[in-house]
VEXPA-354497 format. One line per 10 residues: number of its first residue (from 1); their letters; for each residue y, z, x of C-alpha. Coordinates in Angstrom, 3 decimals, always signed. Layout:
NUM	a	Y:Z:X  ...
***
This chain:
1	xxxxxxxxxx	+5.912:+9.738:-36.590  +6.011:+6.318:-36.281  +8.223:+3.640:-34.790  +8.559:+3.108:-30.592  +6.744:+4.734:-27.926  +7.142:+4.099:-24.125  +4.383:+5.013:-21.587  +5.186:+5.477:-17.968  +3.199:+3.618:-15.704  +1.003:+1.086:-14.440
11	xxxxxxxxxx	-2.304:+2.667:-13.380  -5.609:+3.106:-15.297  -4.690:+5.944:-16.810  -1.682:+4.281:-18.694  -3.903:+1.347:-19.578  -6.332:+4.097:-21.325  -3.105:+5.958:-22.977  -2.122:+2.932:-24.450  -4.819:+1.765:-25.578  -5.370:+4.715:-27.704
21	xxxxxxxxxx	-2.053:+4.781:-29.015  -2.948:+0.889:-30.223  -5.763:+2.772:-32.434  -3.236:+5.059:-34.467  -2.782:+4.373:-38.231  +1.045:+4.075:-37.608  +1.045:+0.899:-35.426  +3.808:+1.951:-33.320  +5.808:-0.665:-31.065  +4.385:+0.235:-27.616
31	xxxxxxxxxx	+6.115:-0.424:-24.411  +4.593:+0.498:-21.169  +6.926:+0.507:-17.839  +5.506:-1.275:-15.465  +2.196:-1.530:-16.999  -0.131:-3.682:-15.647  -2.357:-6.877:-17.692  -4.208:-4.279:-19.217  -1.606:-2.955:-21.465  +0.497:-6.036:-21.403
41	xxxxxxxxxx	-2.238:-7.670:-24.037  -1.474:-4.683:-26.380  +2.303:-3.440:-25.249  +5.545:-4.650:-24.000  +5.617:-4.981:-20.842  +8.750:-4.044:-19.089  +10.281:-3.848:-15.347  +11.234:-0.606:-14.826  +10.946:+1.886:-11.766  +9.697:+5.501:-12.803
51	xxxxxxxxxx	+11.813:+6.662:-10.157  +14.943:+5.485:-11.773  +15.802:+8.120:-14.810  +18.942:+6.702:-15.004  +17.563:+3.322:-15.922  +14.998:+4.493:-18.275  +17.287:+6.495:-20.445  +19.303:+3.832:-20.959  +16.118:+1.812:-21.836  +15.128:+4.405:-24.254
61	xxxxxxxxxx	+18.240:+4.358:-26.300  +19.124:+0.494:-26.711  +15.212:+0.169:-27.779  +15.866:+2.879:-30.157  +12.364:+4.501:-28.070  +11.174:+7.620:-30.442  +8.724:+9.392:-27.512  +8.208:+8.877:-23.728  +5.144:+9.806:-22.568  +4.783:+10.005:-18.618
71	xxxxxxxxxx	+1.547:+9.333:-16.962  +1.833:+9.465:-13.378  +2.757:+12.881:-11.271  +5.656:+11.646:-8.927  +8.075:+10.381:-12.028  +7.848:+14.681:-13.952  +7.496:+16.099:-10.196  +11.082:+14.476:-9.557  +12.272:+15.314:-13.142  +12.012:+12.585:-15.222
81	xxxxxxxxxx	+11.417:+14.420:-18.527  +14.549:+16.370:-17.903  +16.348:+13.333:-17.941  +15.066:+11.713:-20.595  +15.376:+15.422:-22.516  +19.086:+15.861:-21.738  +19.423:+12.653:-22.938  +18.193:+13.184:-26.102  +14.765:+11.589:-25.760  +11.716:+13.481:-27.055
91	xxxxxxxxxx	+9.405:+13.569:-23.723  +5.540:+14.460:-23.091  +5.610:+15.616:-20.009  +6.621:+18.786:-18.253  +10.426:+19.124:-16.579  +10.157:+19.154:-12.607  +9.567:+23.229:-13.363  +6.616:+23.099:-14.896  +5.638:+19.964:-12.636  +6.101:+22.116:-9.466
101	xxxxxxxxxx	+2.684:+23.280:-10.438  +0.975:+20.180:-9.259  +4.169:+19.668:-6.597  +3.479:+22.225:-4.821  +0.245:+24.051:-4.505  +1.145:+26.870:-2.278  +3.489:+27.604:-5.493  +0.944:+27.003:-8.005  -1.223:+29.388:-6.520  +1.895:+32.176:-6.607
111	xxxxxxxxxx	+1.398:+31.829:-10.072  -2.091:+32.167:-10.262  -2.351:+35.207:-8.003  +0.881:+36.640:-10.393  -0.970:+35.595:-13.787  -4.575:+37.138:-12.139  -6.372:+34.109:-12.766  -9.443:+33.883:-10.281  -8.824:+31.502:-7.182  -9.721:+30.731:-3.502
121	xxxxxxxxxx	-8.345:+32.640:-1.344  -5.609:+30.535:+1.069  -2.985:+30.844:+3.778  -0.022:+28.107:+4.044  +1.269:+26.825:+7.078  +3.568:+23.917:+8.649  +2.266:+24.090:+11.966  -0.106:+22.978:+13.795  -1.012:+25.627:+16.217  -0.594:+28.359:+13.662
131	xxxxxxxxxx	-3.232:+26.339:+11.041  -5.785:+26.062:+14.184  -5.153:+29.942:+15.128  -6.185:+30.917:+11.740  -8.899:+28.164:+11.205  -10.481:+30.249:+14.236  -10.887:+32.953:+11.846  -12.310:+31.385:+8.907  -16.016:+30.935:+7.514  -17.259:+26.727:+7.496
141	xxxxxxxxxx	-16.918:+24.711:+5.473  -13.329:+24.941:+5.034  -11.204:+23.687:+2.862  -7.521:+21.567:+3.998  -5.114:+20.770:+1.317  -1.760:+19.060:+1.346  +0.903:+21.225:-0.569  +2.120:+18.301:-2.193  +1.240:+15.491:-4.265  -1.209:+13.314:-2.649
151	xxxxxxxxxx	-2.476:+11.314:-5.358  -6.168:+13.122:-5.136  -6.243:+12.133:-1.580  -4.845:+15.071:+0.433  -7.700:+17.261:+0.196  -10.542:+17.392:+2.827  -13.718:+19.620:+2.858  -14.818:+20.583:+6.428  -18.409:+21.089:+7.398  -16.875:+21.819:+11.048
161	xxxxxxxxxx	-14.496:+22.999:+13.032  -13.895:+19.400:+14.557  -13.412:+18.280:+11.140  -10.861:+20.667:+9.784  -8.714:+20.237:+13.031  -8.542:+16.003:+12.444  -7.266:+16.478:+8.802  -4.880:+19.355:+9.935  -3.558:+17.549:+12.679  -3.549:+14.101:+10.048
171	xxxxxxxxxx	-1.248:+16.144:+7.936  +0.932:+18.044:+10.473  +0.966:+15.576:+13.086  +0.407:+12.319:+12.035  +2.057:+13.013:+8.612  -0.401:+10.853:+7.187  +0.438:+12.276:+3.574  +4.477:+11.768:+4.166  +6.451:+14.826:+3.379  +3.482:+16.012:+0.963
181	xxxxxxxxxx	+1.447:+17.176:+4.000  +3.733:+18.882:+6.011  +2.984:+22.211:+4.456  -0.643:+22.270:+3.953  -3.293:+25.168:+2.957  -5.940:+26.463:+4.448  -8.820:+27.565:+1.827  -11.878:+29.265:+1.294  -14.466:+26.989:+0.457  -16.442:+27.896:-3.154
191	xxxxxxxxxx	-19.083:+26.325:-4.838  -20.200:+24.973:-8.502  -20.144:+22.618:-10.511  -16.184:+20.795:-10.855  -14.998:+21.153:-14.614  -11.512:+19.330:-15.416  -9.739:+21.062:-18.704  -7.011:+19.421:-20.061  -4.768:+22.159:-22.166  -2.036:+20.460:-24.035
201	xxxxxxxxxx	+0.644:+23.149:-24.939  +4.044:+22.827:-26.173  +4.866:+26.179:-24.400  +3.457:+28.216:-26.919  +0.623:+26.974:-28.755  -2.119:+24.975:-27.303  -5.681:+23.107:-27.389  -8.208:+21.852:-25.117  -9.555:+18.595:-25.305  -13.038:+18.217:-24.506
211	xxxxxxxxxx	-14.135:+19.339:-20.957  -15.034:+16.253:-18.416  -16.116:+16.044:-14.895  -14.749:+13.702:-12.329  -16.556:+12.419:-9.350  -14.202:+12.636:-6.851  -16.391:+11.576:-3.445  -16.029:+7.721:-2.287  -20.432:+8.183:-1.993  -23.369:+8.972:-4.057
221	xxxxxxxxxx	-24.789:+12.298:-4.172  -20.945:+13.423:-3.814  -20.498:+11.840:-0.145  -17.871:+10.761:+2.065  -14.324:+11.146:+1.761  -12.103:+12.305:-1.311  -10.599:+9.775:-3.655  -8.739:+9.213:-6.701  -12.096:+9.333:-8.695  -14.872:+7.376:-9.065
231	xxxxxxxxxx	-15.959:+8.302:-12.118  -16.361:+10.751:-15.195  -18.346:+11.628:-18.201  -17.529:+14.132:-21.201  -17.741:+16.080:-22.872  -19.392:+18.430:-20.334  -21.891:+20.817:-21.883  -21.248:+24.392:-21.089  -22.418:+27.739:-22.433  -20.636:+29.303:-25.345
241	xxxxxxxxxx	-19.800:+32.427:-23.298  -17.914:+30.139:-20.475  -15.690:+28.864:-23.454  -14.605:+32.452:-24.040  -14.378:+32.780:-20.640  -11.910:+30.012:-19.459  -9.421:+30.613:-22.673  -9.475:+34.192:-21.089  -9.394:+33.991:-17.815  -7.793:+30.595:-16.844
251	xxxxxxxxxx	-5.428:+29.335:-20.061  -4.102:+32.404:-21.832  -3.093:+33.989:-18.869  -1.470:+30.688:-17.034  +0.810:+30.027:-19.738  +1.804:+33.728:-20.210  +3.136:+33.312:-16.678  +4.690:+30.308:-17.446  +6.441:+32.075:-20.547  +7.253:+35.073:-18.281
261	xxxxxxxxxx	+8.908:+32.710:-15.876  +10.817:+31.220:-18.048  +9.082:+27.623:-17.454  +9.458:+25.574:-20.063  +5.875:+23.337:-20.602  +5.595:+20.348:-23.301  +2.300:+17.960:-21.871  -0.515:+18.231:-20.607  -1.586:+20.700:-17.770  -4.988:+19.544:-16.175
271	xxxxxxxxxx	-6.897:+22.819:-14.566  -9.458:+21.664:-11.848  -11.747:+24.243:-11.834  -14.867:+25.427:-9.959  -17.650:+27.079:-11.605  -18.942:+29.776:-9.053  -21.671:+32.184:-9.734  -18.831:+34.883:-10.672  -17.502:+32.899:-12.803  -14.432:+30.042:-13.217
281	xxxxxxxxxx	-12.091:+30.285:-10.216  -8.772:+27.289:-10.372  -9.022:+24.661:-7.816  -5.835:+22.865:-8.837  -3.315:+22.293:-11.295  -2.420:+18.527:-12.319  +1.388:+18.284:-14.606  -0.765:+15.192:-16.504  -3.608:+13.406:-18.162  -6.188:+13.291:-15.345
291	xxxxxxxxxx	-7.287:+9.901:-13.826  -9.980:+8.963:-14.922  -10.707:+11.901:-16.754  -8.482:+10.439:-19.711  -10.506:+7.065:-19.753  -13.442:+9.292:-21.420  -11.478:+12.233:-23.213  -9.314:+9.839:-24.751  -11.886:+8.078:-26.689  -13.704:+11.813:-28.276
301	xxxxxxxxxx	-10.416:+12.746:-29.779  -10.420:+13.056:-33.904  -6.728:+12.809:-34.327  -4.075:+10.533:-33.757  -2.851:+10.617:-29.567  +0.894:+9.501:-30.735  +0.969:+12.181:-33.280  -0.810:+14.466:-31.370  +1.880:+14.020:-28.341  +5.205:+13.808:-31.133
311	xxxxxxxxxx	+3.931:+17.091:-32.362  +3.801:+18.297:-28.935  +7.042:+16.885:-27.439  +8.926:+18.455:-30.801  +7.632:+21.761:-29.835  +5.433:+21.990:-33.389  +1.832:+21.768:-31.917  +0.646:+24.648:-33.941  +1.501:+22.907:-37.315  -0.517:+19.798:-36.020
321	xxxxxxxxxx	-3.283:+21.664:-35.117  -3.553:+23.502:-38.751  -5.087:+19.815:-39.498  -8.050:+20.040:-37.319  -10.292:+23.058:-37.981  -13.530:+23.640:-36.204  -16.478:+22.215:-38.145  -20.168:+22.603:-37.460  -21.211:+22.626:-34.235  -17.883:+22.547:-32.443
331	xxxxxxxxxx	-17.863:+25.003:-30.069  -16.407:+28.385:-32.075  -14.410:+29.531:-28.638  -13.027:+26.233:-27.283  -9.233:+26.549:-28.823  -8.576:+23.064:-30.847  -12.429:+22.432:-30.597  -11.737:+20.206:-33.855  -9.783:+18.059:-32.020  -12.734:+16.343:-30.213
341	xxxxxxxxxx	-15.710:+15.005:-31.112  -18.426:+17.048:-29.596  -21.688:+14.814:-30.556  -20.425:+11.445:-29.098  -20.042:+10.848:-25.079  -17.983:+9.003:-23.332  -18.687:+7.342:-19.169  -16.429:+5.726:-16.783  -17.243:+3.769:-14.227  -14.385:+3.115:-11.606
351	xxxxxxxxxx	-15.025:-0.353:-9.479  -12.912:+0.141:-6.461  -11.946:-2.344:-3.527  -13.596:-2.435:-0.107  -12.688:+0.059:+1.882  -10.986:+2.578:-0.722  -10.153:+4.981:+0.030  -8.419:+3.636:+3.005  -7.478:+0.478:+3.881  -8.487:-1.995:+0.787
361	xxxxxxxxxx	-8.494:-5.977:+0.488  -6.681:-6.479:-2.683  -5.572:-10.264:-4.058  -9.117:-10.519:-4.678  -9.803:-12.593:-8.053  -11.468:-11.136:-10.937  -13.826:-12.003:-13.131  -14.174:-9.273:-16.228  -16.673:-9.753:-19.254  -15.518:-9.283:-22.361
371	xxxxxxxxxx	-15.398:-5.692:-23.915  -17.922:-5.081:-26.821  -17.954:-2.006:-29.127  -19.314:+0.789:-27.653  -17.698:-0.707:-23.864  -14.504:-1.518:-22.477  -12.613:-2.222:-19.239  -9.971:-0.651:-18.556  -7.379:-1.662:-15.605  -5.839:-0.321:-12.556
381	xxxxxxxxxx	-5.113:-1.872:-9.461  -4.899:-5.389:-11.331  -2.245:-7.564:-11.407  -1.609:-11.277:-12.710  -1.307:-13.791:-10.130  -0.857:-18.043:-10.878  -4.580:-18.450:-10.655  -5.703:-15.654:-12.894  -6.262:-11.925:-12.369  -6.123:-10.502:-8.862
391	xxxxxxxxxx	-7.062:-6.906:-7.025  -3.629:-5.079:-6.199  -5.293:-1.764:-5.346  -7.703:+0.590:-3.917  -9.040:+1.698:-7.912  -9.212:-1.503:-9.208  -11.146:-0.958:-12.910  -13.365:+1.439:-14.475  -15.949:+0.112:-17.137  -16.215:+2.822:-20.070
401	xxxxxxxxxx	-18.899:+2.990:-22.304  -19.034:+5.426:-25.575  -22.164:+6.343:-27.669  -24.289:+8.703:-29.064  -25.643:+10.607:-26.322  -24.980:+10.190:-22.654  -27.655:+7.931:-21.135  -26.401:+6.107:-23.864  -22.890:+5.881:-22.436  -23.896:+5.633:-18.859
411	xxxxxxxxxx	-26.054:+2.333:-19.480  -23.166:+0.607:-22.038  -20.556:+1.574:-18.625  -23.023:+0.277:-15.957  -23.921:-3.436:-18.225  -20.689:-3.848:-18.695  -19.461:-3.315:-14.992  -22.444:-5.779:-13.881  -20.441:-8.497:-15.622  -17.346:-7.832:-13.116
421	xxxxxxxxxx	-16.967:-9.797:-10.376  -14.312:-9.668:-7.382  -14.547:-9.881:-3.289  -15.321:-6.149:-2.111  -16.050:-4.215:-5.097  -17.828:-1.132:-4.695  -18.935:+1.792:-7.183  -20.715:+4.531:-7.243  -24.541:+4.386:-8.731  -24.989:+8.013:-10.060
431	xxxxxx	-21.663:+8.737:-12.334  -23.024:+10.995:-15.021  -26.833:+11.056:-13.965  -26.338:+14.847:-13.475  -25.551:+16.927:-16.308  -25.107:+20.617:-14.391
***
């Protein structure tokens, strides 16, 4: 396809998704709603709320848009693509169905436990004095979730009992999370090594892009409180046999469920995974391109992203996929392994405000180098302000570097973030210095 294509959002995750689309052979007329200066030096611009459907049908068909692809949870949770969908626009992005997945984990784990996909074992609750009686059962550390959407903040892993009780009581009580945290889970804590796989499925056929890892703690050596992310690398190097074993265990049966259920999917589902010593067990679902997994995935991919997404949003991913065989040494097991390209890597380095993930200083200005080949910035919590560009948010940047193998990447990220300046900012020192 060619023609228009808006993006949904304004975070660094949009700024990434359009500047890939900027790449594709078909120069398509990109609009991005509300963007941020990032994408505004390659897209349109435009002031529109992602919680107004109404609006951005309407939007859609006077620009004559051709695909809508929606970054951000909260817009598909509250069933934006359905909108857009009854309205004739083709959509990446789940309905609020399929979205109830990342909407509401107590839900998403009915459907694991229903599809038999491996998973910590939980209990849900909405009080406080029933979460405490059980906590009193349970082995430490523990593991508190918000049911809903919490924008990667609403999980906490407890050492003690102290601990568990303060982020129990900051959901129930407090309602620190809004409504998101007034249900919350209680969970078995497991350990591994994190994995994010992004499957991209149009409800029946399906590929993985290359596997990345996030770095989700505020501190090195995986410290301190949970964020957004600080930070990610890919592709991840795993054994053939755990290929196999994720398409078996994890994808195939996921989306039979969905099928059985009668959820329609068309986008991206993001499994958070933990790999334990029996094996791949599902952390989370995300309903979207992670953040800031999708700063380095992004970059590895072989094909066009706009056709890659049309093909997907028309519900003819198989046929695009017939294009992109496995060659030499992509992984034989990883479905859509052609896709990506497996001997190039890809860092990002996120440069967060003072005090993220909590209270931040933002209006901050910002000084950014200028990106070089194998290194770019791209933006988040940016905005422009009279006297140049300001801080407007706990993530404020990640620096992304690309190259041949991943020291490689790691040192092109790190130079290029040592040329940013701003009030505040802090970042992690060790994204990527552990491959396992």
């Amino acid at each position: 396809m060619s023609g228009s294509v808006l993006v949904i959002g304004g975070g660094g995750r949009e700024h990434a998704i359009v500047r890939q689309l900027a790449r594709s052979p078909q120069r398509p007329v990109i609009h991005a709603a509300p963007g941020n200066p990032g994408t505004a030096a390659l897209a349109r611009n435009v002031t529109l709320d992602p919680a107004d459907p109404a609006a951005i049908v309407r939007y859609c068909q006077d620009q004559g848009i051709d695909l809508v692809i929606v970054g951000p949870e909260e817009p598909l949770i509250a069933g934006l693509a359905d909108h857009l969908r009854h309205g004739g626009i083709p959509v990446f992005g789940p309905g609020a169905l399929g979205a109830r997945l990342e909407g509401d984990k107590e839900f998403a784990k009915e459907v694991l436990h229903a599809a038999g996909v491996p998973t910590p074992r939980y209990q849900a609750f909405s009080t406080t004095d029933s979460a405490l009686s059980h906590l009193d059962t349970m082995d430490l550390p523990v593991v508190v979730k918000a049911c809903g959407a919490a924008q990667g903040k609403g999980v906490a892993v407890c050492a003690t009992r102290e601990e568990a009780e303060t982020f129990v009581r900051d959901c129930l009580d407090e309602q620190r999370f809004g409504a998101s945290g007034l249900r919350i889970l209680l969970e078995e804590c497991v350990r591994g090594p994190e994995l994010s796989v992004l499957i991209v499925t149009d409800g029946q056929d399906y590929c993985l892009l290359a596997p990345s890892r996030d770095h989700k703690r505020i501190g090195e050596g995986d410290t301190g409180p949970n964020t957004g992310g600080m930070g990610a690398f890919a592709p991840v190097t795993l054994p053939a046999e755990l290929h196999a074993e994720i398409d078996a265990r994890v994808v195939l049966p996921v989306l039979a469920e969905l099928r059985r259920r009668d959820i329609p999917y068309r986008g991206v589902l993001y499994a958070g995974l933990m790999l334990t010593a029996t094996g791949p067990q599902v952390l989370e679902f995300n309903c979207r391109f992670g953040d800031p997994e999708t700063q380095v995935v992004l970059p590895l991919l072989r094909g066009d992203l706009l056709e890659l997404c049309a093909a997907t949003a028309a519900g003819e991913l198989g046929a695009y996929l017939e294009h992109f065989p496995a060659g030499d040494g992509d992984p034989a097991e990883w479905a859509g392994a052609g896709l990506s390209e497996w001997r190039r890597h890809c860092v990002v380095v996120v440069g967060a405000a003072d005090g993220y993930p909590g209270r931040c200083l933002s209006g901050r200005a910002i000084e950014l180098p200028n990106d070089r080949g194998g290194a770019w910035i791209i933006q988040a919590g940016t905005r422009q302000a009279e006297g140049g560009l300001v801080s407007a948010g706990g993530r404020v940047l990640g620096a992304v570097g690309l190259a041949d193998d991943l020291e490689g990447a790691r040192r092109q990220a790190y130079d290029l973030l040592g040329g940013v300046h701003f009030e505040g900012l802090t970042y992690r020192r060790d994204i990527a210095a552990r491959k396992d």
